[in-house]
C-alpha positions in Angstrom: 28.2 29.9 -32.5 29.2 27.2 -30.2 26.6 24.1 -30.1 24.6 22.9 -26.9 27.2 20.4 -26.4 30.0 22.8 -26.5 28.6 25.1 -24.6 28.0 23.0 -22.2 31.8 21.8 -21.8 32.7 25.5 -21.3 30.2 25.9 -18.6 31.3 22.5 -16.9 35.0 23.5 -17.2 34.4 26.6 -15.2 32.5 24.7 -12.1 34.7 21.5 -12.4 38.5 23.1 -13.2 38.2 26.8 -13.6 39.2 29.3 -16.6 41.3 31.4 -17.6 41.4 35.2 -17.1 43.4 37.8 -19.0 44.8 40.9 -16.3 45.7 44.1 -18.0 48.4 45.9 -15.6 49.6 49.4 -15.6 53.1 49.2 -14.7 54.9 52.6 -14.2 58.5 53.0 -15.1 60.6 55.2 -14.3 64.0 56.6 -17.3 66.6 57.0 -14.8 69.1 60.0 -16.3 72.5 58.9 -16.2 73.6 61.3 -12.7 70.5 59.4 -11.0 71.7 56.4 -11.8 75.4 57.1 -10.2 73.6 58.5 -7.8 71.6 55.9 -6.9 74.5 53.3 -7.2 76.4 55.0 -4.1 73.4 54.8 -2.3 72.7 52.4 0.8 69.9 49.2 -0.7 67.5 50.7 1.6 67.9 54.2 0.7 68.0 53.8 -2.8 64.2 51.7 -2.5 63.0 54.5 -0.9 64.6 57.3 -3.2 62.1 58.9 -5.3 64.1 61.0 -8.0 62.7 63.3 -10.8 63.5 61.3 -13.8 61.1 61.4 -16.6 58.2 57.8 -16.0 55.7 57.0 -17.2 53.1 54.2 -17.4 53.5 50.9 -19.8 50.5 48.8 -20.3 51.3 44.5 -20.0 49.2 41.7 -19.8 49.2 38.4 -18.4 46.7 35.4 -18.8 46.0 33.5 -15.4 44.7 30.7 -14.6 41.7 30.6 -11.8 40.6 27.9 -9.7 37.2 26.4 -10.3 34.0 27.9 -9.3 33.2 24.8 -7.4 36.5 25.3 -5.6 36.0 29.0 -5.0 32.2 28.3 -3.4 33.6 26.0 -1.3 36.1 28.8 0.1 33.4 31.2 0.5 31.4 28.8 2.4 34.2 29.4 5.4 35.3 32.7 5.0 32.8 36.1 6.2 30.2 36.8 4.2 31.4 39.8 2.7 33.9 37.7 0.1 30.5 37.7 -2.1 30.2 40.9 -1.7 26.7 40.5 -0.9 25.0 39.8 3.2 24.4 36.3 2.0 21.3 34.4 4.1 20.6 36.6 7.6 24.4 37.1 8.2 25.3 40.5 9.1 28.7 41.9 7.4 30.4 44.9 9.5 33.9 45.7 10.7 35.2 42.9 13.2 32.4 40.2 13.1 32.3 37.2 12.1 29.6 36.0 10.8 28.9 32.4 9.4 29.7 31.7 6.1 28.5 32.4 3.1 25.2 31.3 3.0 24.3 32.1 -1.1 27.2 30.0 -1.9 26.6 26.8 0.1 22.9 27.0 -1.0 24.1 27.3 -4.4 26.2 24.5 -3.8 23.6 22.6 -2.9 21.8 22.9 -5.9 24.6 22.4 -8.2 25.1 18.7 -6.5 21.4 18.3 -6.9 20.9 19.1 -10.6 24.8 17.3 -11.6 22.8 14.1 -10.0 19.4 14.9 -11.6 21.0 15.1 -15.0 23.5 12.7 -14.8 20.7 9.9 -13.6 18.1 11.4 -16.6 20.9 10.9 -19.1 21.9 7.6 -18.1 18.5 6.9 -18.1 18.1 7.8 -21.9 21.2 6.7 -23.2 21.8 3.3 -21.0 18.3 1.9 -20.3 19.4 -1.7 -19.7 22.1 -0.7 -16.9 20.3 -0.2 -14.3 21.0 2.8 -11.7 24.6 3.7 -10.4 25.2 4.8 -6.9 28.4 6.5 -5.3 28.8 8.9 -8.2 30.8 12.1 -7.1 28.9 16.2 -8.1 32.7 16.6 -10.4 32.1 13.0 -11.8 28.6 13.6 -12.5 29.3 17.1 -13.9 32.4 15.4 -16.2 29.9 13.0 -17.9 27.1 15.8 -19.1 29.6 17.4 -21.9 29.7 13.9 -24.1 26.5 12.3 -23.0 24.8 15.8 -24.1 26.6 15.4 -27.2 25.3 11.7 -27.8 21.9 12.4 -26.7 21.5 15.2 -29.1 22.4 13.0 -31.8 19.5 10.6 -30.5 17.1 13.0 -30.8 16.3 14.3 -27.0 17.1 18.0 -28.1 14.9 19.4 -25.7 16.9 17.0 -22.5 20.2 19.0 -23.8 18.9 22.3 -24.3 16.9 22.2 -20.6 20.7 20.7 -19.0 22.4 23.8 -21.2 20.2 26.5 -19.5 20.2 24.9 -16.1 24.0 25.1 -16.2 24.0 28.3 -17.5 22.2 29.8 -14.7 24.3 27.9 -11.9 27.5 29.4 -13.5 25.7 32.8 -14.3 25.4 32.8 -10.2 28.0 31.8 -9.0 30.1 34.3 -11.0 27.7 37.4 -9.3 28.4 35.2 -5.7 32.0 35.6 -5.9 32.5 38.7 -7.4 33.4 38.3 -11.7 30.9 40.0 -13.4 31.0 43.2 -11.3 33.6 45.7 -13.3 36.7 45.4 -11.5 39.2 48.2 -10.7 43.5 47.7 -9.9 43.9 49.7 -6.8 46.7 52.8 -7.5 50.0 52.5 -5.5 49.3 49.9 -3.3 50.9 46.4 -3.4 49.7 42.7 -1.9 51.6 43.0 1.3 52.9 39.4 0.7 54.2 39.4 -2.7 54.2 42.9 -3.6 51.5 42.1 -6.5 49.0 44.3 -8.1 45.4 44.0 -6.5 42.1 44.7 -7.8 38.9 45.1 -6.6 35.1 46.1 -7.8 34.6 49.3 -9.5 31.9 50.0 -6.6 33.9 48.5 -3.3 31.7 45.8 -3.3 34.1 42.8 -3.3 37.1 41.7 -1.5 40.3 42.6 -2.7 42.6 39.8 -5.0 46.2 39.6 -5.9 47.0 39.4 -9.3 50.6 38.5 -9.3 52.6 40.9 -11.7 53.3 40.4 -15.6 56.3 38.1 -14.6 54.8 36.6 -11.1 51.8 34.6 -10.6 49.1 35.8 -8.1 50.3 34.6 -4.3 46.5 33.8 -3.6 46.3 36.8 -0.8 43.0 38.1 -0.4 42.1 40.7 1.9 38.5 40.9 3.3 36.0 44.2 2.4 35.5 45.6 5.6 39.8 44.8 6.4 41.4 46.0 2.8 40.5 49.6 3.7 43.8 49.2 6.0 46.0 48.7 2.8 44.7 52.2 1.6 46.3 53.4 5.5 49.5 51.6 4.3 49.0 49.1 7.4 49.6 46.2 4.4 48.9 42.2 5.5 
C-alpha cells in the first residue's frame, strides 16, 4: 500500500499534469480471399473504400496507453464549453438541444476550491516546516499543489501525521470530483461503426449517454482531441459526422 506521501503525489499528478489511461479497441478485420483482392485491385480508390465484399472478418482486440491532460486543465475547458460536457446540469444552467448555456458551473466552483485548499495547505505547511521565514506571497494553485508531495513527506517524518493525513483526504475528494465532473468514473462504452469525423478515430462515450463523446485515436494514432457535445453527437449516430 502506497504511503500518505505517495498517495499524495499520485493525486497531485492527476490535477497538476494528468495520467495515463489504457483504451482497449475492437478493431475488425477483414481476410480478403485471393479473387477479392484482384478484384479489389482493378477497382477505382473510391470504389474499392466503399466495397463491402464477403470475406471471412472478424474482430481483434489491441490496446493503447494514452496520455490525458490534467484535471486542472480539463476544468478549465469545461468552465467554457455547455454544461452538458459534465454530463451533469451544473449550477441553474439548463442543458437541451441548441442552447447555450453558461459554463460549467460544478467545475469552476470546484476550481475554486482546489485554489483555495492548494493555498491553505501550502501556507500550513510552510508554517510547520519553515517557521522563521516568514509568509510568501505570489505563489501559483500548480506551484502550491507541486510543493505538498515532499513537504508531506518531511512533515510526516516531523511528526504532524494528522497535517498529512487531513491534506491526503482533502485531495482525495477534490480529485474524487472532478473525475465524476468530467465524466471518468462513469463506465464508458466505444460507439459501433462510427468514426471521429476528423481523424477517423474510435469514440467512446458513457455506458448510460450521460457524457460527451471523446476520440480515442486508434492503436497506431493518438486521439485528435475532437469532442462532440451530448445533446450534438446523436448526429454522428445519423452519419452527419463533424
Amino acid at each position: 500500500m502506497a504511503s500518505d506521501p505517495e498517495f499524495i503525489a499520485d493525486l497531485v499528478r492527476q490535477l497538476v499534469s494528468g495520467w495515463e489511461e489504457r483504451i482497449e479497441y475492437r478493431v475488425p478485420i477483414t481476410q480478403h480471399v485471393t479473387l477479392c483482392q484482384v478484384w479489389r485491385s482493378a477497382m477505382p480508390p473510391g470504389r474499392r473504400r466503399h466495397h463491402e465484399c464477403k470475406c471471412p472478418a472478424d474482430v481483434e482486440a489491441r490496446a493503447r496507453t494514452l496520455q490525458l491532460p490534467s484535471l486542472i486543465v480539463q476544468l478549465q475547458e469545461a468552465v467554457t464549453e455547455p454544461v452538458s460536457k459534465a454530463g451533469g446540469d451544473g449550477i441553474g444552467a439548463i442543458d437541451k438541444p441548441h442552447s447555450n448555456p453558461p459554463g460549467n458551473g460544478e467545475a469552476l466552483a470546484l476550481l475554486l476550491t482546489i485554489r483555495t485548499d492548494a493555498h491553505n495547505h501550502y501556507d500550513t505547511l510552510r508554517a510547520v516546516l519553515y517557521p522563521d521565514h516568514g509568509e510568501r506571497k505570489g505563489v501559483t494553485v500548480l506551484s502550491a499543489l507541486r510543493a505538498l508531495p515532499d513537504w508531506c513527506a518531511m512533515a510526516g517524518e516531523a511528526g504532524h501525521d494528522d497535517l498529512v493525513y487531513g491534506i491526503k483526504e482533502d485531495l482525495r475528494k477534490r480529485v474524487r470530483t472532478a473525475r465524476i465532473i468530467l465524466g471518468y468514473d462513469s463506465p464508458m462504452a466505444m460507439l459501433a461503426d462510427v468514426l471521429c469525423g476528423n481523424c477517423n478515430g474510435a469514440l467512446i462515450v458513457a455506458g448510460d449517454a450521460s457524457t460527451d463523446v471523446r476520440c480515442i485515436g486508434t492503436p497506431e494514432t493518438a486521439p485528435c482531441g475532437t469532442k462532440y457535445m451530448r445533446w450534438d453527437w446523436i448526429k454522428l449516430l445519423e452519419g452527419e459526422g463533424a
